[in-house]
Biotite code that builds the C-alpha atoms (Angstrom):
import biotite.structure as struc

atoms = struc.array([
    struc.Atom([96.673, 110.755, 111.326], chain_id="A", res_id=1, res_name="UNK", atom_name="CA", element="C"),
    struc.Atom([98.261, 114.007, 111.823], chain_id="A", res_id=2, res_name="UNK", atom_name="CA", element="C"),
    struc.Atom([99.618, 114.479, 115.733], chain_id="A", res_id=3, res_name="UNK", atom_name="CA", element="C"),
    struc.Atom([97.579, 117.904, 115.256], chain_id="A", res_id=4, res_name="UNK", atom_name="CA", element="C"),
    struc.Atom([94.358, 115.634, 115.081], chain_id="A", res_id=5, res_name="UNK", atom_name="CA", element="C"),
    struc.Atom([93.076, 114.846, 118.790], chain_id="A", res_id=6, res_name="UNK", atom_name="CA", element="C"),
    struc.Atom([92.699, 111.066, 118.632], chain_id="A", res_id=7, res_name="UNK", atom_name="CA", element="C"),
    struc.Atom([88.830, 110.035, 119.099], chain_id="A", res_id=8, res_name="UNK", atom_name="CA", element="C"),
    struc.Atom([88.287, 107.666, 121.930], chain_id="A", res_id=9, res_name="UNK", atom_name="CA", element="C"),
    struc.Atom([85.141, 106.472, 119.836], chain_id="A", res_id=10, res_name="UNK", atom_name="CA", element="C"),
    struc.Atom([87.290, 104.143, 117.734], chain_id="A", res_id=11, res_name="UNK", atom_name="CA", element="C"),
    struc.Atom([88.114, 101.644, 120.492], chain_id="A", res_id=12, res_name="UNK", atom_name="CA", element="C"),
    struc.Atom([84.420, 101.337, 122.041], chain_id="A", res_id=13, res_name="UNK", atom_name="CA", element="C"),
    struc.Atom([83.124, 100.822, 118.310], chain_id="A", res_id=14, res_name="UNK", atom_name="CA", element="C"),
    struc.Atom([85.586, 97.828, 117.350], chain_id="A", res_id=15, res_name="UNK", atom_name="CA", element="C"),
    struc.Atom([85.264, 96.103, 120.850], chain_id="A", res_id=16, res_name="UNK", atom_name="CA", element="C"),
    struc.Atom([81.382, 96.009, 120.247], chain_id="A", res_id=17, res_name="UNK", atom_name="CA", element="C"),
    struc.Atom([81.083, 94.902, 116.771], chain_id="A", res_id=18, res_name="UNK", atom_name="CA", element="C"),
    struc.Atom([84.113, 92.035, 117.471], chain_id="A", res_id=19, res_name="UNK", atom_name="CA", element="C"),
    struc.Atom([84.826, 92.322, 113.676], chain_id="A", res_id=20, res_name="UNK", atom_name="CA", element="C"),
    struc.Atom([86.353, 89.146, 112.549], chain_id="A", res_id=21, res_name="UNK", atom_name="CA", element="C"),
    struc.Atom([89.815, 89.073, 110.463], chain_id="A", res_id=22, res_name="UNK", atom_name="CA", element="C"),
    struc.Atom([88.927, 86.247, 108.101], chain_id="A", res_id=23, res_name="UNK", atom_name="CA", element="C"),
    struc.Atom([85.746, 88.079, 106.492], chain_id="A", res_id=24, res_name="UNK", atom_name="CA", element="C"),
    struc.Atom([87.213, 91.244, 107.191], chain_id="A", res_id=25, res_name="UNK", atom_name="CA", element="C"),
    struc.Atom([90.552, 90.482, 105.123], chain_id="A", res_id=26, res_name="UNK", atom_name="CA", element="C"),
    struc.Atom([88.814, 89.018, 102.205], chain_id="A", res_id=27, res_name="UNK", atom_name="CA", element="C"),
    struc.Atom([85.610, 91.425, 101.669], chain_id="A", res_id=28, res_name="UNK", atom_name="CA", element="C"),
    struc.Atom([85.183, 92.907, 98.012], chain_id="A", res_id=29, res_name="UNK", atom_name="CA", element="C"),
    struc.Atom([86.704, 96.504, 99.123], chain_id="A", res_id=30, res_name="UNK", atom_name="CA", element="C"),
    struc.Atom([89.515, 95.514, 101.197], chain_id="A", res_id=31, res_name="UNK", atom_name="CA", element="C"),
    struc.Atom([90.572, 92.951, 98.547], chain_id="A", res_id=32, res_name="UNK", atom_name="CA", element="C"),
    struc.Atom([90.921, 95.575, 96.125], chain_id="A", res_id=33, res_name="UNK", atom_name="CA", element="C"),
    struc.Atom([92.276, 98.134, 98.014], chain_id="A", res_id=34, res_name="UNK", atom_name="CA", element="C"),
    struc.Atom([95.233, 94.927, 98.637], chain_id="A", res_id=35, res_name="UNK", atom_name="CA", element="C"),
    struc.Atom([95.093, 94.504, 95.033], chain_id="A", res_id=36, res_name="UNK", atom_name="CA", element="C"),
    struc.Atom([95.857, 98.147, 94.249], chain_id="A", res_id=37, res_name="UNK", atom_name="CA", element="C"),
    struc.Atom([98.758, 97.861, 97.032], chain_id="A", res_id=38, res_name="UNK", atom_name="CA", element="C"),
    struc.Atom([100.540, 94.617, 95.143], chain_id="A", res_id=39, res_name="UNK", atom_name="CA", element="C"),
    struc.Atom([100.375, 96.242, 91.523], chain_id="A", res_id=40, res_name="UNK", atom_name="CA", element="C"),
    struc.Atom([102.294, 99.403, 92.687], chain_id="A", res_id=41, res_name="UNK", atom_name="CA", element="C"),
    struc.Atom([104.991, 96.921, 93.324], chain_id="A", res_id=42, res_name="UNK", atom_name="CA", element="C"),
    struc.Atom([106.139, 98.081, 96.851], chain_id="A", res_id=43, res_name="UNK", atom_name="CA", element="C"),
    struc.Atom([108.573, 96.170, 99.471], chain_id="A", res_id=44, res_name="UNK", atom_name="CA", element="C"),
    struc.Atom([107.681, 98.091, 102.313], chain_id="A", res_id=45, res_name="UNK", atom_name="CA", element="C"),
    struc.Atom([104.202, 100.185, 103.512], chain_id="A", res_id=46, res_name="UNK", atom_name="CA", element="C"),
    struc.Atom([102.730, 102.470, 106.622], chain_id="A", res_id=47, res_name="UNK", atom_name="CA", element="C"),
    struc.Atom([98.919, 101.756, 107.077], chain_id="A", res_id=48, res_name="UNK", atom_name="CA", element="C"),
    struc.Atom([98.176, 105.210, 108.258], chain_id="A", res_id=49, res_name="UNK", atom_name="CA", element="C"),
    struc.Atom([95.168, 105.021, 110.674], chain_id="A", res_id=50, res_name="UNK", atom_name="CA", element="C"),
    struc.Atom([95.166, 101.078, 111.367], chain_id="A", res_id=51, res_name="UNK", atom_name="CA", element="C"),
    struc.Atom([92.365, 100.455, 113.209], chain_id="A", res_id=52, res_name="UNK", atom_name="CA", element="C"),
    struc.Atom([91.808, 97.109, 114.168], chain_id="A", res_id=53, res_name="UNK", atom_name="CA", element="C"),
    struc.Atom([95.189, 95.753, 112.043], chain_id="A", res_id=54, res_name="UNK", atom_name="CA", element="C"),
    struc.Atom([93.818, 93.645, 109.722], chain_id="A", res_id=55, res_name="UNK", atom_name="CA", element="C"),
    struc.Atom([94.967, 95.631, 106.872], chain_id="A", res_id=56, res_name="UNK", atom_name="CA", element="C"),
    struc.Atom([98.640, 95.782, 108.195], chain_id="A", res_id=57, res_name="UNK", atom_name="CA", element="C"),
    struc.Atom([98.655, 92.427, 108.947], chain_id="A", res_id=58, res_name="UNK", atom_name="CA", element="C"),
    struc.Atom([97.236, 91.039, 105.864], chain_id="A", res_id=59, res_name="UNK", atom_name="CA", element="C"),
    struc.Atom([99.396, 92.714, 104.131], chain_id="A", res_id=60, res_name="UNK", atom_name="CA", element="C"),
    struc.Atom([102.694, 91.493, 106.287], chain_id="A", res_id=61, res_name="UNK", atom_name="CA", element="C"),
    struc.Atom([101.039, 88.165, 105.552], chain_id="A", res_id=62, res_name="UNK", atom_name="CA", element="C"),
    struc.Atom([101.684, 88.492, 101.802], chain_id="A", res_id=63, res_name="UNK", atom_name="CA", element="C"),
    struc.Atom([105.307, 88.885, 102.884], chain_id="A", res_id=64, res_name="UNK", atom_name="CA", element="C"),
    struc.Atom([105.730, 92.942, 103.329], chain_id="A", res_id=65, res_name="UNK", atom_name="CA", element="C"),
    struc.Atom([107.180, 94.929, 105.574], chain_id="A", res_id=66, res_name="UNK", atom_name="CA", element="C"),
    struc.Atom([104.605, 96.935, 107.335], chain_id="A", res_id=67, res_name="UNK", atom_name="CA", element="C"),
    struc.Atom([104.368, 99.993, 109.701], chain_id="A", res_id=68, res_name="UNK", atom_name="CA", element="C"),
    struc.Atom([100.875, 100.221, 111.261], chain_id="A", res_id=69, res_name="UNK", atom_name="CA", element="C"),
    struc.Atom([100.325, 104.322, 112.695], chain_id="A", res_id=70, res_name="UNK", atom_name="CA", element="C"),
    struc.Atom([97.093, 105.524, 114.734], chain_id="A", res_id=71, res_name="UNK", atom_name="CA", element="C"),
    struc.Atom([97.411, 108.283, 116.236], chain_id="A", res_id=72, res_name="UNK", atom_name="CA", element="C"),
    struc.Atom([95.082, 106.416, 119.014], chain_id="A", res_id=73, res_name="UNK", atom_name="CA", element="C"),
    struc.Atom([97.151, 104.662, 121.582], chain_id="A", res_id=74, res_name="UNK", atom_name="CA", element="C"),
    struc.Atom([94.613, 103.040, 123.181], chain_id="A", res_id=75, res_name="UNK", atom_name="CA", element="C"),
    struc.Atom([94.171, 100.636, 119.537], chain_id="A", res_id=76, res_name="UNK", atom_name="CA", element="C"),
    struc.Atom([97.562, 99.385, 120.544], chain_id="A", res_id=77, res_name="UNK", atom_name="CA", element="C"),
    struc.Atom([96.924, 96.440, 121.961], chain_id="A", res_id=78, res_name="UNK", atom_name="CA", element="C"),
    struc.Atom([94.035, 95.567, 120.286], chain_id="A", res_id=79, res_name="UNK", atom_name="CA", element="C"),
    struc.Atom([95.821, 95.388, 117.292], chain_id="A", res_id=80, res_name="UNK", atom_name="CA", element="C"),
    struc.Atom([99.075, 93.461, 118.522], chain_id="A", res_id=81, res_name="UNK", atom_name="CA", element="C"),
    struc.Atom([96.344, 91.107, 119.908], chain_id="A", res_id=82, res_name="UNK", atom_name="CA", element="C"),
    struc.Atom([94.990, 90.668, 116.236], chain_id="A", res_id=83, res_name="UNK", atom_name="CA", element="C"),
    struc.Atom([98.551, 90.060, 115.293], chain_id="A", res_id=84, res_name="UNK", atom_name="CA", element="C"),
    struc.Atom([99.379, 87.387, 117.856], chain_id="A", res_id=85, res_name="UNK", atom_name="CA", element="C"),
    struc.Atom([96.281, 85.708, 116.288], chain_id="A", res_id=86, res_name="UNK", atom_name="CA", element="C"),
    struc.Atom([96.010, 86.165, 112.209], chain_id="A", res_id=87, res_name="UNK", atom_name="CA", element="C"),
    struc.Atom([99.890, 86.856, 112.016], chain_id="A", res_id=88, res_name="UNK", atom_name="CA", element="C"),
    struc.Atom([101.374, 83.967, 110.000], chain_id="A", res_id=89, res_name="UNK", atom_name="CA", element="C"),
    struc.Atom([104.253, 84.810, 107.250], chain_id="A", res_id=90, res_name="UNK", atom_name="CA", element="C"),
    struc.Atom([107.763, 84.327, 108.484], chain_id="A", res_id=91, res_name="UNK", atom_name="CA", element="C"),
    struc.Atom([108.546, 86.860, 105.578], chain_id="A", res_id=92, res_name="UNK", atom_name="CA", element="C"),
    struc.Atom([106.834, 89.655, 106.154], chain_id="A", res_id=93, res_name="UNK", atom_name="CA", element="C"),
    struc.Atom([106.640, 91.735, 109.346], chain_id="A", res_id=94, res_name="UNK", atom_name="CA", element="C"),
    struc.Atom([104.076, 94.317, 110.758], chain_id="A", res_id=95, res_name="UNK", atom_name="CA", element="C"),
    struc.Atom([105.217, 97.041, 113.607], chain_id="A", res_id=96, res_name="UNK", atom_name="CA", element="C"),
    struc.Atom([102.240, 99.043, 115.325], chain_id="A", res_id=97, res_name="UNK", atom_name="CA", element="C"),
    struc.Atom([103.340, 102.730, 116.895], chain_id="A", res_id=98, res_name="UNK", atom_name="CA", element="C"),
    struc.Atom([101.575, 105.756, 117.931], chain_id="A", res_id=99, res_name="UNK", atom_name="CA", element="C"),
    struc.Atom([104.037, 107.804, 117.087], chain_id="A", res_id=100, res_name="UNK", atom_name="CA", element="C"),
    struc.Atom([105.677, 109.423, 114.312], chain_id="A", res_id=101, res_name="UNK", atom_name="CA", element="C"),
    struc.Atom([108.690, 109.266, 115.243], chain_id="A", res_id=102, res_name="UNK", atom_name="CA", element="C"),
    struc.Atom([109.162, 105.603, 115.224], chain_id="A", res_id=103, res_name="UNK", atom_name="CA", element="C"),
    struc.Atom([107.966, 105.718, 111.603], chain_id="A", res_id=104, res_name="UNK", atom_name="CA", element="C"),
    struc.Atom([110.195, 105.370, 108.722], chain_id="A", res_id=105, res_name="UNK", atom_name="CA", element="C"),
    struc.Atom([109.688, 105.949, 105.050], chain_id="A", res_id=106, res_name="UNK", atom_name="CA", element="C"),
    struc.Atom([108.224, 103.425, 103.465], chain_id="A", res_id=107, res_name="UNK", atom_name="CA", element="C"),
    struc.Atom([107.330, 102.195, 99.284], chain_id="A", res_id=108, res_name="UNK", atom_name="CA", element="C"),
    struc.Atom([103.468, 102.578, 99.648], chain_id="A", res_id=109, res_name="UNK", atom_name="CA", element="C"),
    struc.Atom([101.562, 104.902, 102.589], chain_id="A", res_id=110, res_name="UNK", atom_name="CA", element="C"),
    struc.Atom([97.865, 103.646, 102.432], chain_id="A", res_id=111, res_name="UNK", atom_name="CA", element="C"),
    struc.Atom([94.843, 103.882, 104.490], chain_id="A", res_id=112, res_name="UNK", atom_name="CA", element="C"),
    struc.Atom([91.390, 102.642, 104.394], chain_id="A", res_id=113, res_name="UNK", atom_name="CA", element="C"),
    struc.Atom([88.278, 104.813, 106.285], chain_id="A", res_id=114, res_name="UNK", atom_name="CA", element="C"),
    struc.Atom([90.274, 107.543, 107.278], chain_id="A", res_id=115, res_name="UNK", atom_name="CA", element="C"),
    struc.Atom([89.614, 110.811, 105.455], chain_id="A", res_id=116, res_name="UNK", atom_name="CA", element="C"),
    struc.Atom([86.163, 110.725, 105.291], chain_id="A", res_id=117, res_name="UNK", atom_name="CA", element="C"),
    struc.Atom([85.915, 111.411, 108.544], chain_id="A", res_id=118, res_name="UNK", atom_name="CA", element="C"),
    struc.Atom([87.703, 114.902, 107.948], chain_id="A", res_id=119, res_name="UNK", atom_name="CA", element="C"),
    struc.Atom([87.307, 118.567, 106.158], chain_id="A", res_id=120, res_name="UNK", atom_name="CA", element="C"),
    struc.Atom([88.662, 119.322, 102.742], chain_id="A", res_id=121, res_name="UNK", atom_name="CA", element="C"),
    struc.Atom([91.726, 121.176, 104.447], chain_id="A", res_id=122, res_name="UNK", atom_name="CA", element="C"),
    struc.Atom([92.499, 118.278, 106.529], chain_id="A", res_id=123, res_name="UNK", atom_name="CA", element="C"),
    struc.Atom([92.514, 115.527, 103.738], chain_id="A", res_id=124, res_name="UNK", atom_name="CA", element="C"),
    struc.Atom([94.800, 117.525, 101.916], chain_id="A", res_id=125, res_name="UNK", atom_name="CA", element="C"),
    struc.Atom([96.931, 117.767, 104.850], chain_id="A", res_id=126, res_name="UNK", atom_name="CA", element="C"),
    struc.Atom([96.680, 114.444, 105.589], chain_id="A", res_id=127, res_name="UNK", atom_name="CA", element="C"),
    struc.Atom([97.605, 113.024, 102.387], chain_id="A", res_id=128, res_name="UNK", atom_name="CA", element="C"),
    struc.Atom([100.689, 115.569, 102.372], chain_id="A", res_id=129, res_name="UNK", atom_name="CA", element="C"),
    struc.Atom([101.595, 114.867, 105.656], chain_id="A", res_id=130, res_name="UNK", atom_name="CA", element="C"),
    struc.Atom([101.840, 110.778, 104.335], chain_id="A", res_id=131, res_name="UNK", atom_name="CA", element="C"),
    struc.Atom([103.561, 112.137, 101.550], chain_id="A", res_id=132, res_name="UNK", atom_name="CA", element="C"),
    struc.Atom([106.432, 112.917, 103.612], chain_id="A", res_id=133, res_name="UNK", atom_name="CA", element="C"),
    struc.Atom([106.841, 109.261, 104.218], chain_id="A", res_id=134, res_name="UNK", atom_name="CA", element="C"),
    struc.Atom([106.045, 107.807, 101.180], chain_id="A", res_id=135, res_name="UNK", atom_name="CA", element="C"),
    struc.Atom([108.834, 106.889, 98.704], chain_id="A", res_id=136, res_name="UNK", atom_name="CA", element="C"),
    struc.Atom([106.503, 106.222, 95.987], chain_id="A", res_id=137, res_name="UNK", atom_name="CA", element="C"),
    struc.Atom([102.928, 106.544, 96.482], chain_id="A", res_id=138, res_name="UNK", atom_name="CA", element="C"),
    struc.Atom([100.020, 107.635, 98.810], chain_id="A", res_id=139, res_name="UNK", atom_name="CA", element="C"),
    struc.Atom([96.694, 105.153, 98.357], chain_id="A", res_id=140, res_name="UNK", atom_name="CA", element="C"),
    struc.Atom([93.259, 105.616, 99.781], chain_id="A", res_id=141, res_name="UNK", atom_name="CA", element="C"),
    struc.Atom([90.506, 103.980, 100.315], chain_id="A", res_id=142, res_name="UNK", atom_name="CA", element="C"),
    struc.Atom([86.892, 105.635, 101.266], chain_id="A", res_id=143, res_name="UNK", atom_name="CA", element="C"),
    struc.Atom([83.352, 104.700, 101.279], chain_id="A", res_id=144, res_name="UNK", atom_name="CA", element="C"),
    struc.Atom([81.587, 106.577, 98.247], chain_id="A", res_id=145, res_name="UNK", atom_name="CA", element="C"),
    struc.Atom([78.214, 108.348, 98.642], chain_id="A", res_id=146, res_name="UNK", atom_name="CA", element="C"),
    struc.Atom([76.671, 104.846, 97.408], chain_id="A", res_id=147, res_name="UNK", atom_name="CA", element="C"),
    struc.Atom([77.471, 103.318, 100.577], chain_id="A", res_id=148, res_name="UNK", atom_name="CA", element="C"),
    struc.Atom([74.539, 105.026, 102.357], chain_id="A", res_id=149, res_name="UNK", atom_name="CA", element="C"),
    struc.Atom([75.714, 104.307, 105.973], chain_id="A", res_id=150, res_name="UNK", atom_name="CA", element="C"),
    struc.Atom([77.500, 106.441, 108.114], chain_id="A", res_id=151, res_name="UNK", atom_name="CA", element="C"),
    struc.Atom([78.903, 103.970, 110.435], chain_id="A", res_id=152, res_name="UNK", atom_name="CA", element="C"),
    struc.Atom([80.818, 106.258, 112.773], chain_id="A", res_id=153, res_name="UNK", atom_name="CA", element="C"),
    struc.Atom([78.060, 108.775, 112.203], chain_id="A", res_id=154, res_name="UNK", atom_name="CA", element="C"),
    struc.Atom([80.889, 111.680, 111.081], chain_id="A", res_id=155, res_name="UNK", atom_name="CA", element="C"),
    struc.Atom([81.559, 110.433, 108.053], chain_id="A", res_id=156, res_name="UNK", atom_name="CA", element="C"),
    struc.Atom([81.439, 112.362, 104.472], chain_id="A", res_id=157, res_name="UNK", atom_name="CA", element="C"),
    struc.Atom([79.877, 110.003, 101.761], chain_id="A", res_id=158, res_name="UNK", atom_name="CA", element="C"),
    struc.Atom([81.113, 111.936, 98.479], chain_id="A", res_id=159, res_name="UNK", atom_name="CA", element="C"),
    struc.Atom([81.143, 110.735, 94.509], chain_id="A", res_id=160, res_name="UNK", atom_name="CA", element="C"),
    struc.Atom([84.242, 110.322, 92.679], chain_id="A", res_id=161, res_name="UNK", atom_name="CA", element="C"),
    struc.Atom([83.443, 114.024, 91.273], chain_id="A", res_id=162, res_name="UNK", atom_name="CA", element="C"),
    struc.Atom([83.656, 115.837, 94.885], chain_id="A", res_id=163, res_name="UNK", atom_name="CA", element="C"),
    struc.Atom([87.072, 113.814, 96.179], chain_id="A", res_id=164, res_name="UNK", atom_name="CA", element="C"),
    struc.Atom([88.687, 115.337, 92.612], chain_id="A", res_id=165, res_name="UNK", atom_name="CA", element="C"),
    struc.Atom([87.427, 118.545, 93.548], chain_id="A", res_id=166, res_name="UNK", atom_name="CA", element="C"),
    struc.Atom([89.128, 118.738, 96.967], chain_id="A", res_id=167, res_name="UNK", atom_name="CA", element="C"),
    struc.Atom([92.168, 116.902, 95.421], chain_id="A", res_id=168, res_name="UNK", atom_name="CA", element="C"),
    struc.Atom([93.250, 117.987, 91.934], chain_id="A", res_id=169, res_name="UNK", atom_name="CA", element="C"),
    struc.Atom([93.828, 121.621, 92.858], chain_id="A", res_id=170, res_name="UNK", atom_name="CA", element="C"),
    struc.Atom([96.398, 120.502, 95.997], chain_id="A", res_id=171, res_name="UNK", atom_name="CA", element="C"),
    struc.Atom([98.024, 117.322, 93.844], chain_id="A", res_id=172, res_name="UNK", atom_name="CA", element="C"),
    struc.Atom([97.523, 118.042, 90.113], chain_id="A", res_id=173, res_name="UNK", atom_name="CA", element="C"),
    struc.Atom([99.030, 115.403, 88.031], chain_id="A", res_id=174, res_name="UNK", atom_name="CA", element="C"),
    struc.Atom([100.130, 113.692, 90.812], chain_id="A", res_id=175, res_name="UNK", atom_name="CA", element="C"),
    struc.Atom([96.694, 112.477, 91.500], chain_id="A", res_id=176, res_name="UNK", atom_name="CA", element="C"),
    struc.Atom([96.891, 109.355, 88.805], chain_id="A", res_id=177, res_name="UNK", atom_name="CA", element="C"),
    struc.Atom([94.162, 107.083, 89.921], chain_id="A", res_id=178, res_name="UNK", atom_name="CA", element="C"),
    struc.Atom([90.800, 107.658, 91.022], chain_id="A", res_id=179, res_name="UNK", atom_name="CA", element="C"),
    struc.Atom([87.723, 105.447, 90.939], chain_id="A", res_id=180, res_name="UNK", atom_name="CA", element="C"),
    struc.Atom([84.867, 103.844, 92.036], chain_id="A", res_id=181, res_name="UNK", atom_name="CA", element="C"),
    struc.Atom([84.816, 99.817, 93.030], chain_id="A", res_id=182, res_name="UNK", atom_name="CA", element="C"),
    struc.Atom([83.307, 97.440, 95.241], chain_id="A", res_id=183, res_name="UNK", atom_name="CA", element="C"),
    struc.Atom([79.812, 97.635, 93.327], chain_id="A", res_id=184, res_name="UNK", atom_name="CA", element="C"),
    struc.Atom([80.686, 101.563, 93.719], chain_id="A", res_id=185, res_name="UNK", atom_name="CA", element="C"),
    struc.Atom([80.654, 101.781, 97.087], chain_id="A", res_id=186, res_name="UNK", atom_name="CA", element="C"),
    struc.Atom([83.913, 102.888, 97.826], chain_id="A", res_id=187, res_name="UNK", atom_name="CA", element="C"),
    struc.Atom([86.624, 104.893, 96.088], chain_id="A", res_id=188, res_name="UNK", atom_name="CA", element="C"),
    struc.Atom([90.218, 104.488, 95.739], chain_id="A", res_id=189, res_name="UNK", atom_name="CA", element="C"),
    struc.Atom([92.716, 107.278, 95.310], chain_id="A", res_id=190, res_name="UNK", atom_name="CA", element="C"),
    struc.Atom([96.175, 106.811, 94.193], chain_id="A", res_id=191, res_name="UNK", atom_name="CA", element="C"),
    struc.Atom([98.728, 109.916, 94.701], chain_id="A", res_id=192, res_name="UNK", atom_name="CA", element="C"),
    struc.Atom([102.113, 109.532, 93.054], chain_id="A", res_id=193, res_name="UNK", atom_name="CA", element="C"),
    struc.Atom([105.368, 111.441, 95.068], chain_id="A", res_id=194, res_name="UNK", atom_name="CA", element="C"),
    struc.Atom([106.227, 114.682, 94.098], chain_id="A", res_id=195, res_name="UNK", atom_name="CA", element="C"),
    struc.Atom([109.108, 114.185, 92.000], chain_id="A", res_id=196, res_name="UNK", atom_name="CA", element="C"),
    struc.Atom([111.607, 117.873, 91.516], chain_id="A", res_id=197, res_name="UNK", atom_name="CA", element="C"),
    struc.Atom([111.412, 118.719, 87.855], chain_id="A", res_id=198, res_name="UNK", atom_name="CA", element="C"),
    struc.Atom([114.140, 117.776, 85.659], chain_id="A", res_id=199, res_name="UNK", atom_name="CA", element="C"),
    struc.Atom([116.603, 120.780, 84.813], chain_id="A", res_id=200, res_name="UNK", atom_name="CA", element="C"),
    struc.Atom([117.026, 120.982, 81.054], chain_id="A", res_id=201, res_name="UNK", atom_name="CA", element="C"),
    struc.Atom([119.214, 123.807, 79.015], chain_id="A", res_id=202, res_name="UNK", atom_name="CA", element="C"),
    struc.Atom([117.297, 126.688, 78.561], chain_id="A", res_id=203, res_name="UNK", atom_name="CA", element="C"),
    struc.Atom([118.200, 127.237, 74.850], chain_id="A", res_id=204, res_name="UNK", atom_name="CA", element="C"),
    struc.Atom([115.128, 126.523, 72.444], chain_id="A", res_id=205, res_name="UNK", atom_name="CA", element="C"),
    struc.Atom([117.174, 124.412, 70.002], chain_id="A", res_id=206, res_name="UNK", atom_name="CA", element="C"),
    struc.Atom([119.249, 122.088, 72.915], chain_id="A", res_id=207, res_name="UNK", atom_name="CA", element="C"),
    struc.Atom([117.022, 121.526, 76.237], chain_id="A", res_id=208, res_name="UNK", atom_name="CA", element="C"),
    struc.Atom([119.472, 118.899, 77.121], chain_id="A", res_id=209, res_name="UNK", atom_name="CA", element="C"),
    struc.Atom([119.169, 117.455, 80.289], chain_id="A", res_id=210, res_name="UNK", atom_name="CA", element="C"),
    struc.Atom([122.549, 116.744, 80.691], chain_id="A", res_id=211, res_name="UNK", atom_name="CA", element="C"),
    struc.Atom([123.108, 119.511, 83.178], chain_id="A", res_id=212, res_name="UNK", atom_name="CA", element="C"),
    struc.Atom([125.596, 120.292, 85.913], chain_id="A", res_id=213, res_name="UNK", atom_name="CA", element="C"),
    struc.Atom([125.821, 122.594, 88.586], chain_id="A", res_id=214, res_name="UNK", atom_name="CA", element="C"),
    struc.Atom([129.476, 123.582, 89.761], chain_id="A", res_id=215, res_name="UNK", atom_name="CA", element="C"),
    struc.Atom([130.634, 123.848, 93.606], chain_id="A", res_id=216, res_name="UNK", atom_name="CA", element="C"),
    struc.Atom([133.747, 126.212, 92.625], chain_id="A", res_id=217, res_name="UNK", atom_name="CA", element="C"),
    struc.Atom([132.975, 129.616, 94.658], chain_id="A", res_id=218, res_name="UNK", atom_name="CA", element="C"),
    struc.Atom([135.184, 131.222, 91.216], chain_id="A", res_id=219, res_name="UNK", atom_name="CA", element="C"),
    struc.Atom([133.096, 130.366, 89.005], chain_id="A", res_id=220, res_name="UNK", atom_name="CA", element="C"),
    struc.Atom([130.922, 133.072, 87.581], chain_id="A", res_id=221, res_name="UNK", atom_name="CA", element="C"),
    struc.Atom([128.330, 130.277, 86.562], chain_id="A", res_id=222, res_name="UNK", atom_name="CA", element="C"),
    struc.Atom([125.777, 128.166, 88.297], chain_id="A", res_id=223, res_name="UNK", atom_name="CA", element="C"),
    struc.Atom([124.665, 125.848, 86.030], chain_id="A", res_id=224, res_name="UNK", atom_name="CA", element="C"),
    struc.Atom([126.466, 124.422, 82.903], chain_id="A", res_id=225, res_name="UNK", atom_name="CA", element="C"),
    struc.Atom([124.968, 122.301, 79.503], chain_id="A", res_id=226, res_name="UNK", atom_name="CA", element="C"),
    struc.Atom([127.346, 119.345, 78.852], chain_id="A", res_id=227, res_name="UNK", atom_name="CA", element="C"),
    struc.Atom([126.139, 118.729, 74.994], chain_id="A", res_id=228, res_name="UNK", atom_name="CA", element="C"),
    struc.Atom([125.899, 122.813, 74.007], chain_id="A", res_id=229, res_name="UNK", atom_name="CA", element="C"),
    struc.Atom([128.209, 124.229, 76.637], chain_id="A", res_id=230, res_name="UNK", atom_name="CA", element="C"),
    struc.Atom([125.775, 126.983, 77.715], chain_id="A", res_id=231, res_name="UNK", atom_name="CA", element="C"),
    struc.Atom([126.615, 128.574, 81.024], chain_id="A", res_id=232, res_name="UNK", atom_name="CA", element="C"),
    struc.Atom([123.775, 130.292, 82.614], chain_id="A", res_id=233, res_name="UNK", atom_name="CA", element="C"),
    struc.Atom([122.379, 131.302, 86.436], chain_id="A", res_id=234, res_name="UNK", atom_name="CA", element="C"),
    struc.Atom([125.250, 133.943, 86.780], chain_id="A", res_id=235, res_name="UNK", atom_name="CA", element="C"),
    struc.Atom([125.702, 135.595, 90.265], chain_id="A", res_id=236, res_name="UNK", atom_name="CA", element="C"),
    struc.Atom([124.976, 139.292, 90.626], chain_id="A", res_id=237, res_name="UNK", atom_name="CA", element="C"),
])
């Protein structure tokens, strides 16, 4: 959750008085495939952005990952490291839980589960930027769809596959890869790939070699230079 984002002291009140339980919690048809998603992107380490109670996190840690847990509620702190001292069992894996971004560090996978529903179109897409910035590879989501009926928190925005493509193909493009319906449709999962800087090719029609480089010498009169044609081009004025 962005720092910008007051945290809600509602989250804390509504965990302690439903006492969800790890065990069902972990293994439940959305939260298994949201893990499932996770594993096939082939990551080492994750953030959970927006933790929550820590199951997630530590599931996942559980599996054998490295995981980051982030909320930008403090307060969830020791409710979660309490889950952990409980459901934590892998000696591989390992699961961290800060309130601050600065004790994050980039990580294969940044993922969250019932987080952006609860915000406008503007602040999803600055959300899911904002965990770009720490993601190595990919950004993955998972929300309830407008199928799931109940608004749990009472804030939350129950949309169709449809509407989250609307908010997000004009801010990610191509980079949006996945995006689907699961869990008997009642929840959506979103899959954004990193930004990657397009590749710099020769700008001559019959090479486009990629085999580019760019010199350092302050004499040369050239910035950029084709290995396979020889074409010199970006000249200073």
């Amino acid at each position: 959750m962005s720092e910008r984002v007051k945290p809600s002291t509602g989250w804390l009140k509504f965990f302690k008085e439903r006492s969800p339980n790890y065990e069902s919690h972990v293994s439940s048809g959305f939260v298994l495939g949201l893990i499932n998603k996770i594993v096939k992107l082939s990551p080492i380490t994750l953030i959970e952005w927006g933790y929550g109670t820590g199951f997630i996190s530590i599931a996942m840690a559980n599996r054998g990952y490295r995981v980051q847990g982030y909320d930008i509620e403090p307060r969830l702190i020791e409710y979660a490291i309490e889950a952990r001292r409980q459901c934590f069992v892998s000696g591989i894996g390992s699961v961290e839980f800060t309130a601050s971004h600065s004790d994050l560090k980039p990580a294969d996978v940044v993922f969250s589960q019932g987080l952006l529903e609860h915000f406008t179109d503007i602040e999803i897409i600055g959300l899911i930027k904002e965990q770009l910035n720490y993601a190595n590879k990919y950004v993955v989501f998972s929300v309830p769809s407008a199928e799931y009926k109940t608004q749990d928190m009472g804030d939350e925005r129950l949309m169709d596959v449809a509407q989250w493509e609307y908010i997000l193909e004009s801010a990610f493009g191509d980079n949006l890869i996945e995006l689907y319906s699961y869990a008997r449709k009642m929840h959506i999962i979103g899959v954004i790939s990193k930004a990657r800087e397009p590749k710099l090719k020769c700008p001559k029609p019959e090479c486009g070699s990629e085999h580019i480089s760019t010199t350092t010498c302050e004499t040369d009169d050239y910035i950029f230079h084709c290995f396979d044609c020889g074409y010199k081009w970006g000249y200073e004025e």
